[in-house]
VOBA-1610 file (N, C-alpha, C; in pm, whole numbers, padded with zeros to 5 digits, always signed):
BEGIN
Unk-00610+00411+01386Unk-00743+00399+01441Unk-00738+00305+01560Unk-00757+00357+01647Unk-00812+00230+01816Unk-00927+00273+01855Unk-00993+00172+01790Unk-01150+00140+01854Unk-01240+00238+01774Unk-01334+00316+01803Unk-01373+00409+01716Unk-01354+00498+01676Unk-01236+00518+01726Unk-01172+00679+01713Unk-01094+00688+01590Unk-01079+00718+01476Unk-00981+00761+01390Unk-00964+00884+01381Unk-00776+00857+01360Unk-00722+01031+01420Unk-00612+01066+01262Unk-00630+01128+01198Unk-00569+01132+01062Unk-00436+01171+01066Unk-00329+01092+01043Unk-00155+01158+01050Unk-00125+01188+00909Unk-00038+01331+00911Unk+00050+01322+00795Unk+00101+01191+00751Unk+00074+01126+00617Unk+00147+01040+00574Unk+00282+01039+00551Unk+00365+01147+00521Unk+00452+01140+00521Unk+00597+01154+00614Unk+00514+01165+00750Unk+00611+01156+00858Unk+00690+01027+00879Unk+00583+00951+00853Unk+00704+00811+00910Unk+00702+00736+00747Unk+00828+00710+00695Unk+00787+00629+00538Unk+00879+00523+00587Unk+00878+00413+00489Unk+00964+00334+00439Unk+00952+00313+00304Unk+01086+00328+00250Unk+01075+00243+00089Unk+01221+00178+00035Unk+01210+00056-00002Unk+01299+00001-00048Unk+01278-00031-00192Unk+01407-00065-00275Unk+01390-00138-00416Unk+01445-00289-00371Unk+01356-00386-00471Unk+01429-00480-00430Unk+01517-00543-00526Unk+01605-00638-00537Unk+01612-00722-00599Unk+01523-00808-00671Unk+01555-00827-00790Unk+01423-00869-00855Unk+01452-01054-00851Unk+01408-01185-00839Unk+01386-01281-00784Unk+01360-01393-00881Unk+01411-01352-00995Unk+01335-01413-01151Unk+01401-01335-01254Unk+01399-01391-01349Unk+01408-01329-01508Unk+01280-01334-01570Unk+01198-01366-01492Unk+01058-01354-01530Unk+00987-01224-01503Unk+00959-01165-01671Unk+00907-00981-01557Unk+00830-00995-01726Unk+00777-00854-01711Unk+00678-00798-01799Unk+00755-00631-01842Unk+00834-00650-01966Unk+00900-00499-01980Unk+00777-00380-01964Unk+00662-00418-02004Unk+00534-00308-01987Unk+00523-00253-01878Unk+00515-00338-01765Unk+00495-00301-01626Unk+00618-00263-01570Unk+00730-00332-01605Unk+00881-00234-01552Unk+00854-00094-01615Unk+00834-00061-01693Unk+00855+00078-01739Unk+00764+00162-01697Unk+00635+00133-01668Unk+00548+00227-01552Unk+00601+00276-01481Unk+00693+00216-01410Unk+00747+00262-01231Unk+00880+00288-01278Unk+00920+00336-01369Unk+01010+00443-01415Unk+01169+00338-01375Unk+01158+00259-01297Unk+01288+00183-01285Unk+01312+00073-01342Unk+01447+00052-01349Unk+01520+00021-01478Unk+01612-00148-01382Unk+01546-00242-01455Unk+01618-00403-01398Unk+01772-00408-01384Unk+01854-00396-01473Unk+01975-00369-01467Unk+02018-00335-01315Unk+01999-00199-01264Unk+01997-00130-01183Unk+01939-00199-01064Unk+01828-00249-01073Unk+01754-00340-00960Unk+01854-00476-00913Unk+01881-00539-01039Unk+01976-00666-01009Unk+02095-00611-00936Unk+02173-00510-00966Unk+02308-00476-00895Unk+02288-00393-00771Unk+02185-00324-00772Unk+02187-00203-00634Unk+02036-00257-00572Unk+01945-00327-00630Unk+01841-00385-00555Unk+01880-00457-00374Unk+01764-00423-00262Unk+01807-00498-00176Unk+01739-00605-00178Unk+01840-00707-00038Unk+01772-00861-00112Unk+01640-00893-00041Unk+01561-00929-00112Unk+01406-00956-00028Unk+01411-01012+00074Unk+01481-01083+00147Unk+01447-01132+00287Unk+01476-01022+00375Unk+01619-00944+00369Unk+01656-00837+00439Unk+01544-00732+00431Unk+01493-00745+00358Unk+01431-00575+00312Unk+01270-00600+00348Unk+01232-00721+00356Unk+01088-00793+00350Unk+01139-00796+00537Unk+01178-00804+00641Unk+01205-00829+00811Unk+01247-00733+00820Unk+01276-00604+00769Unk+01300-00484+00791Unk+01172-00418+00757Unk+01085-00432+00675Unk+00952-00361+00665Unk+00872-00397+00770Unk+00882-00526+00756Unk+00816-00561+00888Unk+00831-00513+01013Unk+00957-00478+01031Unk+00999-00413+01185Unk+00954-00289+01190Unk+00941-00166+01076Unk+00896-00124+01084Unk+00740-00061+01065Unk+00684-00156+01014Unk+00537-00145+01046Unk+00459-00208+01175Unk+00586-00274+01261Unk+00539-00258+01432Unk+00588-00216+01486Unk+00661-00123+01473Unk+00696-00018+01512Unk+00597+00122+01496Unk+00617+00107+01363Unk+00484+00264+01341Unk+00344+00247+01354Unk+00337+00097+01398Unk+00168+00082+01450Unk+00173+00091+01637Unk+00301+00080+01668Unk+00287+00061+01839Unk+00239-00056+01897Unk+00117+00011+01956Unk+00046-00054+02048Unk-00095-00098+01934Unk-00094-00066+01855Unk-00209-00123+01744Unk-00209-00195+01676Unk-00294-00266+01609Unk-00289-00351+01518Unk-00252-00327+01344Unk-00168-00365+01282Unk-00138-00302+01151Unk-00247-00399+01067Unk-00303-00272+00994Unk-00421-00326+00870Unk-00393-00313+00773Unk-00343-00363+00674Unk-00320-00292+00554Unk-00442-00248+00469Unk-00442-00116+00397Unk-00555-00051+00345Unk-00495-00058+00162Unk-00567-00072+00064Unk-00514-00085-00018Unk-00618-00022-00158Unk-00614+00067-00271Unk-00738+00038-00348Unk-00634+00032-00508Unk-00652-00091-00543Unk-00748-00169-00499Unk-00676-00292-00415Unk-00774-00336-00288Unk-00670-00424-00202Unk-00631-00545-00258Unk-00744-00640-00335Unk-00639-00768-00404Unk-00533-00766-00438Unk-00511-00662-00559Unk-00352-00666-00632Unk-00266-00645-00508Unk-00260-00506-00408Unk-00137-00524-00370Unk-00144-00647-00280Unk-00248-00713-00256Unk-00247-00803-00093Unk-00191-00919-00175Unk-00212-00915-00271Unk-00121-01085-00316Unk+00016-01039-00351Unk+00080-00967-00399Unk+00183-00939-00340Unk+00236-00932-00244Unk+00201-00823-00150Unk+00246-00775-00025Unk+00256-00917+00072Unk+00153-01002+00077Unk+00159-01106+00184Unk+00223-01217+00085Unk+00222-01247-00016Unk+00309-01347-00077Unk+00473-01304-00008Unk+00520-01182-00042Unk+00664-01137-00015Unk+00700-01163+00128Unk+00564-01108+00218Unk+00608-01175+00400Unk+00612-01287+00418Unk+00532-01346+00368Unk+00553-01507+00402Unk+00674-01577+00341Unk+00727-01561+00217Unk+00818-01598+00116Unk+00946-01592+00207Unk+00923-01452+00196Unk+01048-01361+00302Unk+01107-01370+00433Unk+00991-01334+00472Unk+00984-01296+00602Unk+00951-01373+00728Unk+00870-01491+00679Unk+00843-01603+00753Unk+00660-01595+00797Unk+00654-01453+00806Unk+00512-01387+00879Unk+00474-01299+00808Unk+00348-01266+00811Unk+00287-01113+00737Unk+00269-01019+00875Unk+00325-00896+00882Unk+00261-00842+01003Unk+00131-00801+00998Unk+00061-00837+00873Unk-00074-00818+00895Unk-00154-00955+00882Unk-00072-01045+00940Unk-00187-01179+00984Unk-00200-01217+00817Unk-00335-01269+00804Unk-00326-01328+00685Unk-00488-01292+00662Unk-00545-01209+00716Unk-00665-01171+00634Unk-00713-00961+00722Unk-00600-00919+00800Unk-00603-00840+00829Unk-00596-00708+00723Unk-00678-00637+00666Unk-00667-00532+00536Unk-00869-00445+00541Unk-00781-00380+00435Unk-00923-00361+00423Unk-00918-00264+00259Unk-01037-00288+00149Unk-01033-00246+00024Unk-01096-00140+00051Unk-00980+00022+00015Unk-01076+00148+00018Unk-01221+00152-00131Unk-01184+00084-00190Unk-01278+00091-00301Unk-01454+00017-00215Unk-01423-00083-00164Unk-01522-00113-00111Unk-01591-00031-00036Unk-01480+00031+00081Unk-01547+00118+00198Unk-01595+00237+00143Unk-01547+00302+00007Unk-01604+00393-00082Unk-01743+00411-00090Unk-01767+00264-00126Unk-01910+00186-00235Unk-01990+00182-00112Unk-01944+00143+00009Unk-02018+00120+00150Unk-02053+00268+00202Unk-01984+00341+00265Unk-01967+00498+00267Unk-02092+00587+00177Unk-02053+00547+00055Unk-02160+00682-00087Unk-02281+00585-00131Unk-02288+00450-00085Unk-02396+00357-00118Unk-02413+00354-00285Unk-02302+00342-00328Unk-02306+00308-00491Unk-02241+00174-00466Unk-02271+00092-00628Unk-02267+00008-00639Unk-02090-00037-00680Unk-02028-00152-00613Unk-01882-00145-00637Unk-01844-00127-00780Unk-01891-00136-00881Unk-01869-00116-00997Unk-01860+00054-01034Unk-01942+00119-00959Unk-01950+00317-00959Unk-01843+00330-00859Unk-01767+00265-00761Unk-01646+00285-00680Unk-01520+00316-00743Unk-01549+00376-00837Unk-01408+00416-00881Unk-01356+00570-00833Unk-01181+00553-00907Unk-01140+00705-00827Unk-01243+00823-00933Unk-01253+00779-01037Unk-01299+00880-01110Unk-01422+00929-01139Unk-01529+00854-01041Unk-01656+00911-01033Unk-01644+00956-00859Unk-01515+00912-00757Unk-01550+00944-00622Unk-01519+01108-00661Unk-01615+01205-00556Unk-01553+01341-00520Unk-01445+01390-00541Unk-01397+01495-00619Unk-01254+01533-00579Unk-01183+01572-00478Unk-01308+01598-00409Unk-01235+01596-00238Unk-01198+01509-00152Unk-01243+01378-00206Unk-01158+01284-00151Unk-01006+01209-00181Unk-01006+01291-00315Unk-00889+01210-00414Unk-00756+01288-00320Unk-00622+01226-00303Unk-00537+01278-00290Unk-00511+01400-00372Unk-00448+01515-00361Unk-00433+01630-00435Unk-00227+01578-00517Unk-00198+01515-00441Unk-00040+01460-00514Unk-00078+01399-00670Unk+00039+01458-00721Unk+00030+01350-00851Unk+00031+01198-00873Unk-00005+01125-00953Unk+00025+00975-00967Unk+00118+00977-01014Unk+00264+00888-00924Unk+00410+00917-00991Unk+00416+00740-01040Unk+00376+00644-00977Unk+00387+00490-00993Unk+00550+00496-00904Unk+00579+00571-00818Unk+00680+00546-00720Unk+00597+00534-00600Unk+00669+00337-00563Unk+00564+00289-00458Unk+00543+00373-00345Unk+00651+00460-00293Unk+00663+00549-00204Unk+00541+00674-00201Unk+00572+00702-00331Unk+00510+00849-00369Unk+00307+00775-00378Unk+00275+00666-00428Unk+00187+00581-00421Unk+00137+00579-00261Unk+00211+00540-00203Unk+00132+00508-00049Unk+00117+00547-00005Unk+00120+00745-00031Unk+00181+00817+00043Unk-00007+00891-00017Unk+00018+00886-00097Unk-00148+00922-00181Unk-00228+00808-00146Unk-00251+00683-00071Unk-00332+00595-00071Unk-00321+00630+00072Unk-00258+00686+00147Unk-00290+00729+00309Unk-00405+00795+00303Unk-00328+00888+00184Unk-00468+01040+00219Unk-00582+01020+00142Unk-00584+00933+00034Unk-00740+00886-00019Unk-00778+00798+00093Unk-00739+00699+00224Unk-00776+00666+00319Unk-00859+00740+00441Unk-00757+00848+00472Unk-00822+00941+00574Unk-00917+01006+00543Unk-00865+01082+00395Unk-01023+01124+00363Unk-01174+01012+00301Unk-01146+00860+00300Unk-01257+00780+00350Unk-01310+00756+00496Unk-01199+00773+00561Unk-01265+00762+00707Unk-01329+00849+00762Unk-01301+00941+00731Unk-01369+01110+00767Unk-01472+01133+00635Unk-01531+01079+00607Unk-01643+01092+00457Unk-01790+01074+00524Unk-01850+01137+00508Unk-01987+01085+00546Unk-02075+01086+00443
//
């Protein structure tokens, strides 16, 4: 998006996805097993977060250009305390500044004028929902949070 214009891209033309190294023996086996990958595997073939955290970064100014990168997220808290904990930790910088984002759940609730509590995926339209499955592969994830994006920006 520059300025008022939003122009909708295939999400899946430009990706990035890395695994990382995990940074702790501190984890939650519940939540490892959602995302189908296995610690073992992460500790030996994981990459290491600083490399992989200045390599995302390069490429999300890269695939923003001449624009400003926003991160869009629903819901945006969870991933934004991650995501900007790991740039700063990492990386030194967030390429999205430190309050640059925006919560599709909100712009939902703003958009259909329901109340953020009725902002969920499961009372929004099915025409706005991504048509991909929910895999909990961060890749396959962002790739469905593009297109539940575009189709908020284009929602009237």
């Amino acid at each position: 998006m520059t300025g008022k214009v939003f122009e909708p891209v295939d999400p899946q033309t430009r990706t990035f996805y890395v695994e990382l190294r995990p940074i702790s023996d501190d984890h939650v086996p519940e939540a490892l097993a959602v995302s189908g990958l296995d610690r073992e595997t992460l500790i030996r073939e994981g990459r290491d977060p600083a490399e992989a955290m200045r390599e995302a970064a390069a490429w999300i100014r890269d695939a923003c250009g001449n624009s400003t990168p926003v991160l869009a997220a629903y819901p945006l808290p969870y991933d934004w305390m991650w995501i900007y904990w790991y740039f700063m930790r990492f990386a030194g910088a967030s390429p999205f500044g430190h309050s640059r984002c925006i919560d599709m759940k909100t712009l939902y609730a703003a958009k259909a004028g329901v109340p953020i509590g009725w902002a969920t995926k499961r009372q929004m339209p099915k025409h706005l929902l991504s048509q991909r499955p929910h895999t909990h592969n961060a890749l396959d994830d962002a790739i469905e949070q593009a297109e539940l994006l575009q189709n908020l920006m284009t929602f009237d």
